[in-house]
C-alpha positions as CSV (number, residue, x, y, z in Angstrom):
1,X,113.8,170.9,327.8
2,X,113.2,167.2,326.8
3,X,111.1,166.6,329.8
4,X,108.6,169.6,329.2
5,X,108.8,168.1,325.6
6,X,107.8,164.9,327.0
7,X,105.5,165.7,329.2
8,X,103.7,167.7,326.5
9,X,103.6,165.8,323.5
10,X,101.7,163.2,326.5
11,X,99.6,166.2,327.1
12,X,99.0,166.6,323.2
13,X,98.2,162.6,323.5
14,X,95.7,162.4,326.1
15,X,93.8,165.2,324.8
16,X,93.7,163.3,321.4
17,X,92.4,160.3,323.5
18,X,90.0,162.2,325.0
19,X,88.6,163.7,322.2
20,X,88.2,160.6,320.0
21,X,86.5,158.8,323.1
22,X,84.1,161.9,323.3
23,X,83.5,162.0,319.7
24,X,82.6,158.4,319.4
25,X,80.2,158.6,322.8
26,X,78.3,161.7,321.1
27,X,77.6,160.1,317.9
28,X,76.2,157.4,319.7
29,X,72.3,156.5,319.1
30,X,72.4,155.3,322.8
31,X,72.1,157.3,325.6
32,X,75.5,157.3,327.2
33,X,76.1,159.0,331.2
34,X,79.3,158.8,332.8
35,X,79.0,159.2,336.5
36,X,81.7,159.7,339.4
37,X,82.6,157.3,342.5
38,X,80.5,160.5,344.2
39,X,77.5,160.1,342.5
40,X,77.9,163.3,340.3
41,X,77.3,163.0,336.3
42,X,80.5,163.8,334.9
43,X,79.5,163.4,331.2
44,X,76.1,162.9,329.0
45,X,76.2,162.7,325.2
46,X,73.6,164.3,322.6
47,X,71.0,161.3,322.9
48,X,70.6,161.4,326.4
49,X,70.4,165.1,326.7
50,X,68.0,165.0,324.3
51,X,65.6,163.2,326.3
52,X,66.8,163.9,329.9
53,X,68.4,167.5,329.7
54,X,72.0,168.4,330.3
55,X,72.4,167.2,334.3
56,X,76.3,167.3,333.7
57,X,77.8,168.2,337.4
58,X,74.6,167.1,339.7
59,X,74.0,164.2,341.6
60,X,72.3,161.2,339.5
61,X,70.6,160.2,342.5
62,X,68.6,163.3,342.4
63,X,68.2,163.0,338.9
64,X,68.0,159.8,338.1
65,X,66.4,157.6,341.1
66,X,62.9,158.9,340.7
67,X,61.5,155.0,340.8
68,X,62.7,155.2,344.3
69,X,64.1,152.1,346.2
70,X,63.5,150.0,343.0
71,X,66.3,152.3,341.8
72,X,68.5,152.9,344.4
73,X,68.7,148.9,345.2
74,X,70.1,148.7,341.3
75,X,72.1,151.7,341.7
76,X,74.9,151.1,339.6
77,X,77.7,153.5,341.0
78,X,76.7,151.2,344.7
79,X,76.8,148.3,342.7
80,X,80.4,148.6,340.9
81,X,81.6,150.1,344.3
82,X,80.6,147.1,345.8
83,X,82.5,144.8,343.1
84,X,79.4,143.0,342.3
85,X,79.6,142.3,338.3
86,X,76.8,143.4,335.7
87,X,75.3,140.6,334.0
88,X,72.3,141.7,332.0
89,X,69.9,144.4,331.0
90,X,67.7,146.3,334.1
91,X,64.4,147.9,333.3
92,X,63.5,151.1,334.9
93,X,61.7,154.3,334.9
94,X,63.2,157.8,334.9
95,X,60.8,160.4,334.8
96,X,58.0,159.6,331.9
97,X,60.7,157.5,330.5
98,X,60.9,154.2,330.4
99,X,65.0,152.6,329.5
100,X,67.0,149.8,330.3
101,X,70.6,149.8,330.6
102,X,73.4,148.1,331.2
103,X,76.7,149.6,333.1
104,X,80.6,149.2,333.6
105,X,83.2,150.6,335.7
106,X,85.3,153.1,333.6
107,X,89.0,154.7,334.2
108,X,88.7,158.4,332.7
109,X,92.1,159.7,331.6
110,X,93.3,161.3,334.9
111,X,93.0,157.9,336.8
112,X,89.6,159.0,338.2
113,X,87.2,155.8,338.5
114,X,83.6,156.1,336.5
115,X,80.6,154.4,335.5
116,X,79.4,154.3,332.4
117,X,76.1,153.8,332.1
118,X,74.1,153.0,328.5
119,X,70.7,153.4,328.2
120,X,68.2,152.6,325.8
121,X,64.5,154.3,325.2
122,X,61.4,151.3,325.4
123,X,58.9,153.8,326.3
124,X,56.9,152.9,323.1
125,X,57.9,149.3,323.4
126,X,56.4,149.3,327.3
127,X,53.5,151.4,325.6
128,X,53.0,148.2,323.4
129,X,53.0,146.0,326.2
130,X,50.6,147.3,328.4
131,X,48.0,147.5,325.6
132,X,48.4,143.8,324.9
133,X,48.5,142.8,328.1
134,X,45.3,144.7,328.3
135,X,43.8,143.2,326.1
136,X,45.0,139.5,326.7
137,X,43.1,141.0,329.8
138,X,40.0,142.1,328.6
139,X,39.4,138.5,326.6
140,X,40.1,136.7,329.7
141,X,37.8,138.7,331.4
142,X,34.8,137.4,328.5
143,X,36.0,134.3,328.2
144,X,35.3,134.1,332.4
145,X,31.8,136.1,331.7
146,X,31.0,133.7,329.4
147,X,31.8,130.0,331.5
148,X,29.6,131.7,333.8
149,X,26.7,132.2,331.9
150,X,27.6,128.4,330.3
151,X,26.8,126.9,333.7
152,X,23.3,128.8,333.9
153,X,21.3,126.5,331.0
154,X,21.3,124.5,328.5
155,X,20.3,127.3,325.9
156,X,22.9,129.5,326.9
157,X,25.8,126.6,326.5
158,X,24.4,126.1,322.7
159,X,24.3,129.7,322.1
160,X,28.2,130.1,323.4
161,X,29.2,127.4,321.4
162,X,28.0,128.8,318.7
163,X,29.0,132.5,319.1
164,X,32.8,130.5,320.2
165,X,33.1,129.3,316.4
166,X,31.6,132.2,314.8
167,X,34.9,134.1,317.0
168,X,37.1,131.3,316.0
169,X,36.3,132.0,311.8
170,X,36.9,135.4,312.6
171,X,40.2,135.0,314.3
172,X,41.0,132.4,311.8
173,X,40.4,135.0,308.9
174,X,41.8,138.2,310.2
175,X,44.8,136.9,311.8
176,X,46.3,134.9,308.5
177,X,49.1,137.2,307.0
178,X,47.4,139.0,303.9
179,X,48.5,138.0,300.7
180,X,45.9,139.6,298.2
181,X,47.5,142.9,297.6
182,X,44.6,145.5,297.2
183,X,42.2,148.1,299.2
184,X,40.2,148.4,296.1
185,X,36.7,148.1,296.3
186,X,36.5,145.2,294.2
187,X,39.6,143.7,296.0
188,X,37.4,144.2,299.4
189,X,34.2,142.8,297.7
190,X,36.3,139.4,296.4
191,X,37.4,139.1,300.1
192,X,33.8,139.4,301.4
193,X,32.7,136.6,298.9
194,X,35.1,134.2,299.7
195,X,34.7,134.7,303.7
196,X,31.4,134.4,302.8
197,X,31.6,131.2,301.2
198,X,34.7,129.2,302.7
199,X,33.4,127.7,305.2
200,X,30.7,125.5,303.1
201,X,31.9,122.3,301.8
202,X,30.8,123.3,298.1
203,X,32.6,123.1,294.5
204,X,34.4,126.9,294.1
205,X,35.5,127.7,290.2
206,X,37.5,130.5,290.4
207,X,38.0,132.4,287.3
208,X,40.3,135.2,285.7
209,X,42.9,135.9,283.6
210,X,46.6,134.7,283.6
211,X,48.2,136.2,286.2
212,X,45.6,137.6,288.4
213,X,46.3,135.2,291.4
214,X,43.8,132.4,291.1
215,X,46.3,130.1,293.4
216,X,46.2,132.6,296.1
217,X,42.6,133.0,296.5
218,X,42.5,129.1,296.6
219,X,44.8,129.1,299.4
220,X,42.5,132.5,301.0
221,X,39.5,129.9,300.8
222,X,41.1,126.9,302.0
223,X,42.9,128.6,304.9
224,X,39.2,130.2,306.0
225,X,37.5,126.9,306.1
226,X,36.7,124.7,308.5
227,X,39.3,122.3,306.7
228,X,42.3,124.5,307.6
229,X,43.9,121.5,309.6
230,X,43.0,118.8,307.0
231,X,45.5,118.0,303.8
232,X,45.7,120.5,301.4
233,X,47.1,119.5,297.3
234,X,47.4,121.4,294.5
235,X,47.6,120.5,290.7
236,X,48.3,122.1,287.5
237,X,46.3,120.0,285.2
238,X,48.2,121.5,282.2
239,X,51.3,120.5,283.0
240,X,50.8,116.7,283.5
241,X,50.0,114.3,280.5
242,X,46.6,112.8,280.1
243,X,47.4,109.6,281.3
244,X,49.6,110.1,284.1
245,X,47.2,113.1,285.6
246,X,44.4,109.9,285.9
247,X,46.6,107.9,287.5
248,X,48.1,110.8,289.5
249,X,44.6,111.9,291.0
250,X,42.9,108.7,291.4
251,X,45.6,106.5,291.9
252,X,46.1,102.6,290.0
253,X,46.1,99.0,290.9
254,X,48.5,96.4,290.3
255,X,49.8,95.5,286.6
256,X,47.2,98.4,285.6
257,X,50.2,99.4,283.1
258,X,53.6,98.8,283.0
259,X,55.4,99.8,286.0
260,X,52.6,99.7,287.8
261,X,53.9,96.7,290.8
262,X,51.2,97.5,293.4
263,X,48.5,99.7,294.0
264,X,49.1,103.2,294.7
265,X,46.7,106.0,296.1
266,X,46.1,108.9,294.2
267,X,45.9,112.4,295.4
268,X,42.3,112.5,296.1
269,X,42.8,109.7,298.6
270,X,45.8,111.3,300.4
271,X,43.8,114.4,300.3
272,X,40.7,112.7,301.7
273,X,38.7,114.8,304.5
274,X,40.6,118.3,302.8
275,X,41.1,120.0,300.0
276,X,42.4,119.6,296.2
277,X,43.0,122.8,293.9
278,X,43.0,122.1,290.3
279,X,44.7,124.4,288.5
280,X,43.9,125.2,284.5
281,X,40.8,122.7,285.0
282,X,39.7,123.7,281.3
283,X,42.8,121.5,279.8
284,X,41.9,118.6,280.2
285,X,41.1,115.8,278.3
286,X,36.7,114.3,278.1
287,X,38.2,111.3,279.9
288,X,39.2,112.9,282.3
289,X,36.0,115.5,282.6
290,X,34.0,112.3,282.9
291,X,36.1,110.8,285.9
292,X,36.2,114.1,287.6
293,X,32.3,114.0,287.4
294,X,32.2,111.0,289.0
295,X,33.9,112.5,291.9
296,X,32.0,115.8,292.2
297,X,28.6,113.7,291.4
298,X,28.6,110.5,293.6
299,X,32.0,111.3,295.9
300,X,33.6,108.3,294.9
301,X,36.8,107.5,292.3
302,X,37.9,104.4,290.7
303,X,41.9,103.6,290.7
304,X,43.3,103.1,286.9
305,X,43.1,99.7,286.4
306,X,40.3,99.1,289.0
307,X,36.7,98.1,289.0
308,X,36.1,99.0,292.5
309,X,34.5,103.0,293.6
310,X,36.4,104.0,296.5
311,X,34.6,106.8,298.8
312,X,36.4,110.3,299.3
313,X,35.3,113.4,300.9
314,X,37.1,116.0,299.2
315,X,36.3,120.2,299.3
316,X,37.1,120.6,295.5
317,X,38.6,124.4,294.4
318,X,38.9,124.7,290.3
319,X,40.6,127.2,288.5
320,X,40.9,128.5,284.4
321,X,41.5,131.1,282.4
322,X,39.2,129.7,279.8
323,X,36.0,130.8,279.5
324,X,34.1,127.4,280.1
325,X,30.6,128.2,279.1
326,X,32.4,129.7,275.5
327,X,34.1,126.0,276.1
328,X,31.0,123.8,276.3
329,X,29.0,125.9,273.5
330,X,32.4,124.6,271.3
331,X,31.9,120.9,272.7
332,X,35.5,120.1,274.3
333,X,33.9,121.2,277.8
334,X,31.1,119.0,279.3
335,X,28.1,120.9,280.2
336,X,26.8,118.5,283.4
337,X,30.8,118.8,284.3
338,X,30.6,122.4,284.1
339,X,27.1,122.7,286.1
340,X,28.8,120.7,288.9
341,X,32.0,123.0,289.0
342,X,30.2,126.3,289.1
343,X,28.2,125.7,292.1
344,X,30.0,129.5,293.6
345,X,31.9,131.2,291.2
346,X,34.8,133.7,291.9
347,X,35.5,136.1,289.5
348,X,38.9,137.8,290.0
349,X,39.1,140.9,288.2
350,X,42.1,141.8,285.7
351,X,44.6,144.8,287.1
352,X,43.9,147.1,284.5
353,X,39.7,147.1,286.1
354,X,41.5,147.8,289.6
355,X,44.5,150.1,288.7
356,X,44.1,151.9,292.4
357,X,45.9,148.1,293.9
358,X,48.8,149.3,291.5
359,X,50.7,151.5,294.0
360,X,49.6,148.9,296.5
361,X,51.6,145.6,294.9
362,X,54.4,148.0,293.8
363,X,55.0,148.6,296.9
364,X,55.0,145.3,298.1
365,X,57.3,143.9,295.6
366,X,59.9,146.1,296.5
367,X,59.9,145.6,300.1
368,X,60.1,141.7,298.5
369,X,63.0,141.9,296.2
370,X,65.0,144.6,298.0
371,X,65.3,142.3,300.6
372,X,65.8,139.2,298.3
373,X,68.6,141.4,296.7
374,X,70.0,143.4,299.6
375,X,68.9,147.1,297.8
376,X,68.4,150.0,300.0
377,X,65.2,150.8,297.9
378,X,62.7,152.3,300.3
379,X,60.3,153.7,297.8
380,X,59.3,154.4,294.1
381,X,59.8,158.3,292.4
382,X,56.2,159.8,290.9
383,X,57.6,159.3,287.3
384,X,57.9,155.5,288.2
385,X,54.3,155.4,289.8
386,X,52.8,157.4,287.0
387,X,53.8,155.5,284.1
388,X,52.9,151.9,286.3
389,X,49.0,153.2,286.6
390,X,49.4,154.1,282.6
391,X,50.6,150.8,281.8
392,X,47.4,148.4,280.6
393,X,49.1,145.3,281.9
394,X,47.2,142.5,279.6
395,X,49.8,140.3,281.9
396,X,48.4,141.2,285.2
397,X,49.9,140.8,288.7
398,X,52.1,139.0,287.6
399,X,53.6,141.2,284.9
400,X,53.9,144.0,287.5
401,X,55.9,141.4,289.7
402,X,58.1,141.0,287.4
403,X,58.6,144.6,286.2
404,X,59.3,145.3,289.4
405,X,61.3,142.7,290.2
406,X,63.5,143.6,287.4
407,X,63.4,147.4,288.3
408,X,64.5,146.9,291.4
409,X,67.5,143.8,290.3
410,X,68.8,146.4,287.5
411,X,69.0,149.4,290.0
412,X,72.1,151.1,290.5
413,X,71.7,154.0,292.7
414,X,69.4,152.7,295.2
415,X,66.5,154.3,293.4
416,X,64.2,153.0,290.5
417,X,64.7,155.7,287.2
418,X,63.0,154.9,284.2
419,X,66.0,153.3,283.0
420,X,64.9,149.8,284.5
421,X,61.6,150.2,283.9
422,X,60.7,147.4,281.7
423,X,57.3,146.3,280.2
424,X,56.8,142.9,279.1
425,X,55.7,142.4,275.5
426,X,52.2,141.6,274.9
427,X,52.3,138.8,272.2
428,X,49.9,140.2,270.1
429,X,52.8,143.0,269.0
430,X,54.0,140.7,266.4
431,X,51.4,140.9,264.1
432,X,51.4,144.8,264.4
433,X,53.3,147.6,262.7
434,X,53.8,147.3,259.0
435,X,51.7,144.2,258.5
436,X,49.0,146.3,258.5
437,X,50.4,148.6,255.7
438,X,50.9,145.4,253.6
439,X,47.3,144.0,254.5
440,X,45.8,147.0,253.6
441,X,47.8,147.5,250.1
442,X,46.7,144.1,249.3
443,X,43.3,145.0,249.2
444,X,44.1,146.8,246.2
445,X,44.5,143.5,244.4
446,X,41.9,141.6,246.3
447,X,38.9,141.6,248.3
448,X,38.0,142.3,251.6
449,X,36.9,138.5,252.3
450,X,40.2,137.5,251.0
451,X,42.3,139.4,252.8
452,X,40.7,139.3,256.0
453,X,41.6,135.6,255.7
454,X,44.7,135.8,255.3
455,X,45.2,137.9,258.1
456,X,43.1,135.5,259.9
457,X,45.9,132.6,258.6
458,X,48.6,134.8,259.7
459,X,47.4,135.7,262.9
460,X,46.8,131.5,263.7
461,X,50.2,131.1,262.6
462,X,51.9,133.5,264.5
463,X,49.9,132.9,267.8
464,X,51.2,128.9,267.0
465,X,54.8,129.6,266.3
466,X,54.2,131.8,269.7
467,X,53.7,129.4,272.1
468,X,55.6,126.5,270.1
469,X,52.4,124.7,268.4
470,X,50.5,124.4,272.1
471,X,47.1,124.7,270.2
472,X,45.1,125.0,273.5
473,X,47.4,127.9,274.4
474,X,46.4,129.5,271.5
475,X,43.4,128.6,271.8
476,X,42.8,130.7,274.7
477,X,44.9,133.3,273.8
478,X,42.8,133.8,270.6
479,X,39.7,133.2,272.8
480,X,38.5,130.7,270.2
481,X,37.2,126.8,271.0
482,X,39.9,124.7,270.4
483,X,37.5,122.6,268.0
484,X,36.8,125.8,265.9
485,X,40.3,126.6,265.5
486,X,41.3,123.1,264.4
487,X,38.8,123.8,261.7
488,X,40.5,126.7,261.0
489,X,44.2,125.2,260.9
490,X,42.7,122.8,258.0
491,X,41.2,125.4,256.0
492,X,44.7,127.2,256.0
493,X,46.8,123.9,255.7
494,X,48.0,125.0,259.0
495,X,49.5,121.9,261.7
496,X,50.8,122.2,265.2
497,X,53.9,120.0,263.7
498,X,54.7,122.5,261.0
499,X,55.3,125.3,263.4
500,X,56.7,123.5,266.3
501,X,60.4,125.3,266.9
């Protein structure tokens, strides 16, 4: 009795072994065919019957040598009979299918000797192929066509040439990865303008609200010109003091300050024969307007320090969220400077004007931050979409980024609820709510002229504390000359000191 107990409870064993060695070959994603030392399929899981058929118990070489000798010479049953080892992946074609596969001798559970063979479906990938190899074919084919027609004339050469570089732009244009987000129609018509103009060696201002992508465009221009392989800088003239932006863009001589123990180029000289982006060009100071004009005027800057005009050819890009001709009509912006820096002027247009590009850059900041924080989010629910295109986002594309970068930080369940949908606060929300109540009771006591100044007061002041006493922050905020609201800040007994934090 304790053999037949034996000799069962193996029984009981190998079919436990061979069920959990099926059950793991069917939930395979490969396609997975075991086949005898006679040439007969023993064994095919769900993937491969899928796309071949169940063939279980007939001979693979009339089912699976269709490609003919090319098969049959990489038969791997002959192969693995022959002892020869497998040592990488072989391409063929089974019916309309294209795989490649890899094999390895296999012991079933009775001793018999198999092959398994694993193979993977590149039909679409050999699809992909053949149309690029087509078409690397087709170009070769008009680049050839056109040598020949090169060698007929003079004409014709200077005609090629110049259909060659019109090509070249082209391909330059359309093959740099996309970073404007946006099929809108104004989206598609800023695109056509700066094609359009990138290629000329003029002064671009590019203009539009915080957060609208005014460095991206610059880089769109820049990478479309013919200055692509030339240096490219760019500086945020608001974030560098007066003195050391001068000496940063135009460089200084020897014992021109303290510190200063030999001459140094600036950035337009390292830039020279590229291209400089100046960022928040409506900050800075008349000195430096004037020395800028010099370079957009005459092509030339003078070190710090330095008596001498040194020659640079330099593609200048400007950018501001200042409305500069509001500037000059205040006098803190230089009218000739201005002239010079609005030779082509791009226009980017706030997110609220384009709400269809919403969906658009939702999208594309969550394929950005679900990567950047391993999230399974593939997509955002209707509710989520809806309230985004009611938002009025006063902080542009860059307030969506960071909504959404947020969102999808703070997600839990792999899915954006409303939950983590955050809206940055628009500024202007601290002067609102029951101020007004009190403003308007006061008018009980006073008069309209009265009050409206000192809601006027109280609106400078709060704007101030705001952004920490940055008057030309405020400035623009309030869209109000920064001379004018100086004038202002004395009539009220307001200073940038007082309300410093």
């Amino acid at each position: 009795m304790s053999l037949n107990n034996e000799l069962r409870k193996t029984k009981q064993e190998i079919d436990r072994l061979v069920r959990n060695w099926r059950a793991l070959l069917d939930i395979m994603p490969e396609m997975v065919v075991l086949i005898r030392e006679d040439f007969v399929i023993e064994y095919m899981n769900p993937s491969a019957v899928s796309v071949f058929g169940n063939l279980c118990d007939r001979l693979c070489k009339e089912s699976f040598c269709s490609a003919g000798d090319r098969c049959r010479n990489n038969c791997p049953v002959q192969l693995c009979g022959s002892g020869k080892k497998h040592k990488e992946l072989v391409e063929t074609r089974i019916g309309d299918v294209d795989v490649e596969y890899s094999y390895v001798p296999f012991e079933g559970y009775m001793g018999d000797r198999l092959i398994m063979l694993v193979m993977r479906d590149i039909t679409d990938r050999k699809l992909h192929e053949l149309e690029i190899d087509s078409f690397h074919t087709n170009i070769e084919e008009i680049l050839r066509n056109k040598i020949a027609e090169l060698k007929e004339s003079e004409k014709t050469r200077k005609e090629l040439s110049h259909q060659i570089n019109l090509l070249k732009n082209q391909l330059r244009k359309t093959g740099q990865p996309e970073e404007m987000i946006g099929s809108s129609r104004k989206m598609q018509e800023l695109r056509e303008i700066i094609f359009q103009v990138a290629d000329s060696d003029a002064t671009i201002l590019i203009a539009g609200e915080s957060g609208t992508g005014k460095e991206l465009v610059a880089n769109l221009v820049r990478n479309s010109s013919s200055r692509l392989d030339k240096p490219f800088l760019k500086v945020n003239c608001n974030t560098i003091n007066d003195n050391l932006l001068e000496s940063d863009l135009f460089g200084y001589e020897k014992g021109a300050f303290t510190g200063a123990g030999g001459r140094k180029k600036g950035k337009f000289e390292i830039v020279d024969g590229g291209t400089i982006f100046l960022d928040e060009i409506g900050d800075i100071s008349p000195k430096m307007q004037a020395s800028l004009l010099r370079v957009l005027q005459n092509g030339e800057i003078i070190r710090v320090g330095g008596n001498q005009p040194v020659k640079v050819d330099v593609r200048v890009i400007a950018a501001t969220n200042v409305d500069l001709a509001q500037a000059v009509q205040d006098g803190v912006f230089r009218l000739d400077l201005y002239y010079r820096l609005n030779i082509i002027n791009i226009l980017i247009p706030p997110l609220r004007d384009r709400k269809e590009d919403v969906v658009d850059l939702a999208t594309h900041f969550v394929r950005r931050y679900r990567q950047a924080f391993k999230k399974d989010i593939d997509f955002l629910p209707d509710k989520i979409i809806n309230r985004l295109l009611l938002h009025d986002w006063p902080g542009n594309v860059r307030e969506l980024e960071n909504v959404i970068q947020r969102a999808v930080l703070m997600a839990k369940n792999n899915i954006v609820t409303e939950q983590e949908l955050f809206f940055d606060v628009n500024p202007t929300e601290n002067v609102k709510g029951d101020y007004f109540k009190e403003m308007g009771n006061k008018v009980a006591e006073s008069s309209l002229k009265e009050v409206m100044a000192d809601f006027e007061r109280d609106m400078i002041k709060s704007f101030l504390e705001n952004n920490n006493g940055n008057v030309q922050k405020t400035s623009q905020q309030l869209h109000v000359g920064k001379t004018a609201l100086y004038d202002k800040m004395k009539r009220y007994g307001i200073s940038a000191k007082m309300v410093k934090k």
